[in-house]
C-alpha positions in Angstrom: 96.7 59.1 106.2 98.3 62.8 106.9 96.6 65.5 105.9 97.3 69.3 106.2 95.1 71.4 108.6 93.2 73.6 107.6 92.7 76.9 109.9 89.6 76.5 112.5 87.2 79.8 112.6 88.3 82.7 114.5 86.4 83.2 118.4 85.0 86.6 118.6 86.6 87.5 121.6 90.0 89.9 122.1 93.0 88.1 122.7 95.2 88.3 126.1 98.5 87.1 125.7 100.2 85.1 128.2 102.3 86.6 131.1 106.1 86.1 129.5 108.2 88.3 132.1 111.0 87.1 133.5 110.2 84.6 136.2 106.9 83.7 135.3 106.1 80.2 135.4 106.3 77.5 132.9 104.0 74.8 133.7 106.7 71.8 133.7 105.1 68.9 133.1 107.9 67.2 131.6 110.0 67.8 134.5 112.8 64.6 135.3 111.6 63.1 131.8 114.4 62.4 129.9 113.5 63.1 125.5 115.8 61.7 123.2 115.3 63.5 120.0 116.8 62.0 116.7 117.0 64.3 114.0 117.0 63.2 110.7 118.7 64.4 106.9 115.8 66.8 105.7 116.0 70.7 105.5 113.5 70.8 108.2 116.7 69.7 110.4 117.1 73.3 111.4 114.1 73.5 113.3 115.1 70.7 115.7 116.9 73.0 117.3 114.5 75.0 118.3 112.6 72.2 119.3 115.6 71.8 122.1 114.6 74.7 123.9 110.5 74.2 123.6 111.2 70.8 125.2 113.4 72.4 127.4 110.5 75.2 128.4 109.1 72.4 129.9 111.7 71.1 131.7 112.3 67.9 130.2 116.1 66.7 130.2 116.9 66.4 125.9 120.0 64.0 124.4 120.3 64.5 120.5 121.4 61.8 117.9 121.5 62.9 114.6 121.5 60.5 111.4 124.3 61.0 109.0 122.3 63.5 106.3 121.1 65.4 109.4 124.9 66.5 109.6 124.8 68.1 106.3 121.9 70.3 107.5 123.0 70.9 111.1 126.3 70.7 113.1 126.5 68.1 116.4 128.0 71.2 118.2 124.8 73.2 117.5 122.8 70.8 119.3 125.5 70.3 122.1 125.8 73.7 122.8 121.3 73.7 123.3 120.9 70.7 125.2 124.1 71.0 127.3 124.3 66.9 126.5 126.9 64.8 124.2 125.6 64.7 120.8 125.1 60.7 119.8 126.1 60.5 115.2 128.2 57.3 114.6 127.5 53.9 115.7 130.9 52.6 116.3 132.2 56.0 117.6 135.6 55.1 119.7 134.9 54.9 123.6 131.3 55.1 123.5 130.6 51.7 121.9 132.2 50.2 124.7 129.4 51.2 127.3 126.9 50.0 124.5 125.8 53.8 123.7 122.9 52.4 121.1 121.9 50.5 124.2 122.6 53.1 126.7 120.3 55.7 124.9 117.7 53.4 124.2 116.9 52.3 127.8 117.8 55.6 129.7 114.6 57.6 127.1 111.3 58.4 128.4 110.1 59.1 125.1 111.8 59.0 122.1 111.4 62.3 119.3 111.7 61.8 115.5 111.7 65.6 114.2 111.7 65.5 111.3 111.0 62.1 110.4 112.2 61.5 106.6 110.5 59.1 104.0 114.0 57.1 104.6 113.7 56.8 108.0 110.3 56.2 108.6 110.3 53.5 105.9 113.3 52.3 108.3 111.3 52.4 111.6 108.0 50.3 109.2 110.9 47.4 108.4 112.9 47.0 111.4 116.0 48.4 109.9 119.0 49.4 111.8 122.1 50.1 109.5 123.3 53.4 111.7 122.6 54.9 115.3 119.6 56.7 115.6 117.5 53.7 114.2 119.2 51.1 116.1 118.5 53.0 118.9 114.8 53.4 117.7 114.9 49.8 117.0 116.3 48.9 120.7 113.7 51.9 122.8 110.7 50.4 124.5 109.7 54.1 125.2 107.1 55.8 123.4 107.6 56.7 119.9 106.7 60.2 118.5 107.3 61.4 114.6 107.0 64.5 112.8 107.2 63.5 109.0 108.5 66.4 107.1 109.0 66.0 103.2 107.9 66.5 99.9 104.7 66.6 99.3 104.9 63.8 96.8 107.6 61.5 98.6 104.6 62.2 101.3 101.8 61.0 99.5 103.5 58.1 97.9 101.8 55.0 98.3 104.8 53.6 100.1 105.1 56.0 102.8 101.2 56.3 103.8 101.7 52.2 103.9 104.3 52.7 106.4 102.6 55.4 108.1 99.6 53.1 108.7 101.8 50.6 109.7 103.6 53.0 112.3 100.3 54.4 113.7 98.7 51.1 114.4 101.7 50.0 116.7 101.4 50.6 120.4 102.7 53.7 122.2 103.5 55.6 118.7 102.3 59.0 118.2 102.0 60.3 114.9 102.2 64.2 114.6 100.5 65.1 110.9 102.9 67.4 109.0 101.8 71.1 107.7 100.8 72.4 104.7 102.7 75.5 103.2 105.4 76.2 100.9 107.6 73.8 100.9 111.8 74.1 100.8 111.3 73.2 96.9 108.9 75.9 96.2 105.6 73.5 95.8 103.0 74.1 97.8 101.3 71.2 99.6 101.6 68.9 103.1 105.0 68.2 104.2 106.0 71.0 106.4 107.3 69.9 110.0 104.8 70.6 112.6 104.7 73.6 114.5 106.8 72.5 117.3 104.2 73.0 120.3 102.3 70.4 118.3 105.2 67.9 118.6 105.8 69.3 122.4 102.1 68.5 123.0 102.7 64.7 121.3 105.3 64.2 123.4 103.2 65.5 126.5 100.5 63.0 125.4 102.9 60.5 125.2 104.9 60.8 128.3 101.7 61.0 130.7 99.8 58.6 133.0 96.5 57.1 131.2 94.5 57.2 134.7 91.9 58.5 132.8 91.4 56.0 129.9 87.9 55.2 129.3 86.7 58.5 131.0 84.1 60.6 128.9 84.7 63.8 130.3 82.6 67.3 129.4 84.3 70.5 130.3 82.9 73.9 129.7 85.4 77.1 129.6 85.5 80.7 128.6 82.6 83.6 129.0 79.2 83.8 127.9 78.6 87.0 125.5 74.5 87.9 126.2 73.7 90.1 123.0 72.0 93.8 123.9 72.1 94.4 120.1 73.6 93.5 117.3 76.8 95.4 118.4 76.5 95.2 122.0 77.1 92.2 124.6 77.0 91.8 128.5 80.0 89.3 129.0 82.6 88.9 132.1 86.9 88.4 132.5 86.7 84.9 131.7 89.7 84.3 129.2 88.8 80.3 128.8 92.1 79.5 130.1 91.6 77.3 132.9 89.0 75.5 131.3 91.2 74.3 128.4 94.1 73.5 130.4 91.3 70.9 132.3 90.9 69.7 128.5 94.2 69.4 127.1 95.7 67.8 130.8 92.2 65.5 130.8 92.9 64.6 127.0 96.8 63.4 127.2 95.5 61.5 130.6 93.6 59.3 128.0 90.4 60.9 128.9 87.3 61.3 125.9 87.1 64.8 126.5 84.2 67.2 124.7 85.1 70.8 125.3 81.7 73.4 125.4 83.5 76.7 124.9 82.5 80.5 125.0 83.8 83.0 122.5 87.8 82.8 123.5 91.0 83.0 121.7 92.7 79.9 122.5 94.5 77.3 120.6 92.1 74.8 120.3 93.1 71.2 122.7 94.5 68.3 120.2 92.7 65.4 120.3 89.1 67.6 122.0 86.0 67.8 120.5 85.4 71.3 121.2 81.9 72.9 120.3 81.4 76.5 120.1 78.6 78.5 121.8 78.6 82.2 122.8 75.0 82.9 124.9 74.3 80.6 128.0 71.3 79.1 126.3 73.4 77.8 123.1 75.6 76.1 126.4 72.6 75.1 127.9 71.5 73.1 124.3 75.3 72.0 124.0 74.9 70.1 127.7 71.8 69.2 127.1 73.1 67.1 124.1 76.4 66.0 125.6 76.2 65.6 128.9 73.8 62.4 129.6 76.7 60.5 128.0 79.4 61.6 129.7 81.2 60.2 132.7 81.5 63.3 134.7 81.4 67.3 134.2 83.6 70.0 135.1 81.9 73.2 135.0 84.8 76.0 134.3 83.0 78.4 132.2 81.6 82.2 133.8 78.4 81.8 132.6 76.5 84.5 132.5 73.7 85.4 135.5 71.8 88.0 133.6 71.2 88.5 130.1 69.4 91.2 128.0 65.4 91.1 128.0 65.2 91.7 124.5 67.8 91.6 121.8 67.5 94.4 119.0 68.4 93.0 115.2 70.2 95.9 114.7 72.4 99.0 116.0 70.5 101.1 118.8 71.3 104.4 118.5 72.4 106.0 122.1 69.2 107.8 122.4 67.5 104.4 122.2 69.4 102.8 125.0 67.4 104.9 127.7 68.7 105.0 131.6 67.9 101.1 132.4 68.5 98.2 130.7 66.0 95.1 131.4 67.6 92.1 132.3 66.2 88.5 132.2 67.6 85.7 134.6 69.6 82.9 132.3 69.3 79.2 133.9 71.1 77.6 136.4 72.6 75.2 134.3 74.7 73.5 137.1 71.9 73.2 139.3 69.2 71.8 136.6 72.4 68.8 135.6 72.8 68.3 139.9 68.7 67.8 140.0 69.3 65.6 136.8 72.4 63.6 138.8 73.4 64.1 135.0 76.4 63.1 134.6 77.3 61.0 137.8 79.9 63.2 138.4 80.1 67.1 138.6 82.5 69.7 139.4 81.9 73.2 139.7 83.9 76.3 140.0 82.8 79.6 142.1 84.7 82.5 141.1 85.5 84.5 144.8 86.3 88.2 146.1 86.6 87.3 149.5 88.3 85.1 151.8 86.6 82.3 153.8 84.8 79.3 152.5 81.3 79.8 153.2 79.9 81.4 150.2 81.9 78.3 148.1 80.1 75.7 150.7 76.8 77.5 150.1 77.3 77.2 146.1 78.1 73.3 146.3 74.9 72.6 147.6 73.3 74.9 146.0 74.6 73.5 142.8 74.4 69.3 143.4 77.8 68.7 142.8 80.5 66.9 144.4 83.6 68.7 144.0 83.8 72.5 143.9 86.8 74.7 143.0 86.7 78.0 145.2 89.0 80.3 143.6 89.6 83.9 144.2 89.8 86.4 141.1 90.8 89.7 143.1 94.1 88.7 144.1 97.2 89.7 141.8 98.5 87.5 139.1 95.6 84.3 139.5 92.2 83.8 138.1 90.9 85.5 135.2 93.1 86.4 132.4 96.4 85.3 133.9 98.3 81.9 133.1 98.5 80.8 137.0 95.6 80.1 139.8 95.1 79.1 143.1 92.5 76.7 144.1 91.2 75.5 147.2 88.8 71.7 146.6 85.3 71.6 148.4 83.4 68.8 149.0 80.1 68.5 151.6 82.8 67.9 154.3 84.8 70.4 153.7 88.0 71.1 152.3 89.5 67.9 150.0 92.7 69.8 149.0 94.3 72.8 148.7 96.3 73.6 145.3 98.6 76.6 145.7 99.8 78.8 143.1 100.9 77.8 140.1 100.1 77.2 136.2 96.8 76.7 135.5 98.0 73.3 133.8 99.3 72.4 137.0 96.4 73.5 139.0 94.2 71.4 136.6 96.4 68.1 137.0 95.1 68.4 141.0 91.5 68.6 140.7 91.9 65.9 137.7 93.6 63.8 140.2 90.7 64.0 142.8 88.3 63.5 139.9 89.9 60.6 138.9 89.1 59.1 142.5 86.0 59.6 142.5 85.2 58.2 139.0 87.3 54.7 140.1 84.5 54.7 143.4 81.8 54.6 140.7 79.6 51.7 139.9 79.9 50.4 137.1 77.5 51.0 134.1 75.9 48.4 131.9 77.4 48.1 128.4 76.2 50.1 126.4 74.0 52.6 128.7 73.7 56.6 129.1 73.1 57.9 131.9 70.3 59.1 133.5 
């Protein structure tokens, strides 16, 4: 049922790392959500800890209960001193049993965090057990469930545990986070290493967020084009992809089908998105052309490219070769042909800006058929290309619809998801079974 991953191919593009000086924001979309995070008896126990301050990055408020073996590993204090919370172990500890702690915990989680999840206490949570705290708490939490098995590769792939993996996984609100491959504590090598813990972080994100968008197909483009002069050469832009995989990942734990068209970036690729690669605006043009009549709406993030090469040399040209002029080609309007198309019903395009006003982002709207645009300005300071933050302002044919100050890009893409999602509830239904036209 868990398998390992296996590493996807490498973009082609240089990779910008995100701004981490002091003060920077975090996008915080687990702010006022309260995580309880059991932590059960394996060596991956240390890790938790860490896991404290990832959840913490993103402002969520984090308890700690840790099973009996999980003391062996780890100390209560360590966790106490983290999370700044009391540290839940015993069951029939004197003076919290009183206020019904098990209780207590169970109703006051917004999600609940098993990291790392052992064979024992997952076979626990399959059963219905509850012989000490952290699984009658499990047993008593209505909240979502998240695990992050970590094991032996063979206590892993035991026939008993994949049956009560299935058996966890088909319950409601459970998310199941598939454990690592690597060397393992015991020296195999094999599946059973905990999760990287932004993988759990993004599980519990997923778990924890609105499903306004559940039953939306959504296509989103993102990153650059790369328009080959040779085989060495390219004519690209800034683009760094970011904004456009933020609209993906947000879209995706909103319960949204997303398909992700992406240019040569170096991004961690969205959980849970299809994502297919293109580099040159044509192979974006074929990816849209094949996605996009069954989709429920479009949002158009990627800098494609105006101009491209006239000709493409197979090889290397020399300098010599390159002459004083290079012959350029227009690339299609791929925004424009979809608006013509009305493919998909709805559309939403972004116009990259180096001046104020709104006139040249009204111009592009119409220009463009869509019904949303996002006019965003890429020659201020610390926004727009190759940062982690932007500032958007929402056109639609009467004007402005909202304006999204500065802030993460995750953030920024929550807004113009929330307007999308509008829109998409005003729209007629379609018969069973149809594409779109």
């Amino acid at each position: 049922l868990l398998h390992a991953r296996r590493p996807t191919p490498g973009p082609r593009r240089a990779y910008q790392a995100p701004d981490r000086r002091p003060g920077r924001r975090v996008p915080n979309v687990l702010t006022g959500k309260r995580i309880l995070l059991v932590v059960t008896g394996g060596i991956a126990a240390y890790k938790a800890a860490e896991l404290v301050r990832v959840l913490q990055r993103h402002n969520a408020t984090v308890r700690v209960a840790l099973t009996a073996a999980a003391t062996r590993f780890v100390t209560p204090l360590t966790f106490e001193a983290l999370s700044g919370q009391p540290v839940a172990t015993e069951l029939f500890a004197p003076g919290e049993e009183s206020q019904i702690n098990h209780i207590q915990l169970a109703r006051e989680a917004d999600c609940l965090v098993v990291a790392p999840a052992t064979a024992n206490f997952l076979a626990k949570l399959s059963w219905g057990l509850a012989d000490d705290l952290p699984s009658t708490v499990a047993l008593a939490c209505r909240a979502p469930l998240v695990l992050a098995p970590a094991m032996n590769v063979a206590m892993l792939e035991h026939p008993a545990t994949q049956d009560n993996l299935r058996r966890l996984a088909a319950r409601p609100g459970v998310v199941l986070v598939s454990p690592a491959a690597g060397e393992l504590a015991c020296g195999e090598i094999g599946a059973g290493r905990l999760a990287p813990l932004e993988e759990i972080a993004e599980a519990v994100l997923v778990a924890t967020s609105p499903k306004d968008l559940d039953g939306l197909r959504l296509l989103v483009t993102a990153g650059p084009t790369e328009e080959p002069v040779d085989a060495v050469r390219y004519l690209s832009n800034r683009s760094s992809g970011r904004m456009g995989y933020a609209l993906a990942r947000v879209a995706h734990r909103r319960g949204a089908q997303v398909v992700l068209v992406s240019g040569p970036v170096l991004l961690p690729r969205p959980p849970g998105v299809t994502v297919v690669d293109v580099r040159t605006a044509r192979e974006l043009q074929a990816a849209l052309d094949q996605h996009a009549p069954a989709a429920d709406a479009l949002i158009m993030a990627a800098a494609v490219a105006d101009l491209r090469p006239a000709t493409t040399a197979p090889g290397k040209l020399r300098k010599a070769a390159l002459g004083d002029s290079l012959p350029l080609a227009p690339n299609p309007d791929l925004l424009a042909e979809l608006g013509e198309r009305g493919v998909p019903p709805l559309r939403i395009g972004f116009a990259a800006e180096t001046e104020p006003g709104l006139e040249a982002g009204l111009a592009k709207l119409a220009a463009k058929g869509c019904q949303l645009l996002a006019l965003n300005r890429v020659d201020l300071p610390d926004r727009g290309f190759g940062v982690d933050d932007n500032e958007v302002i929402l056109l639609d044919r009467q004007g402005v619809v909202a304006r999204l100050p500065l802030a993460s890009k995750e953030r920024i893409a929550a807004g113009i998801l929330d307007q999308l999602a509008r829109r998409w509830r005003e729209l007629p239904a379609a018969p069973a079974g149809a594409d779109h036209e």
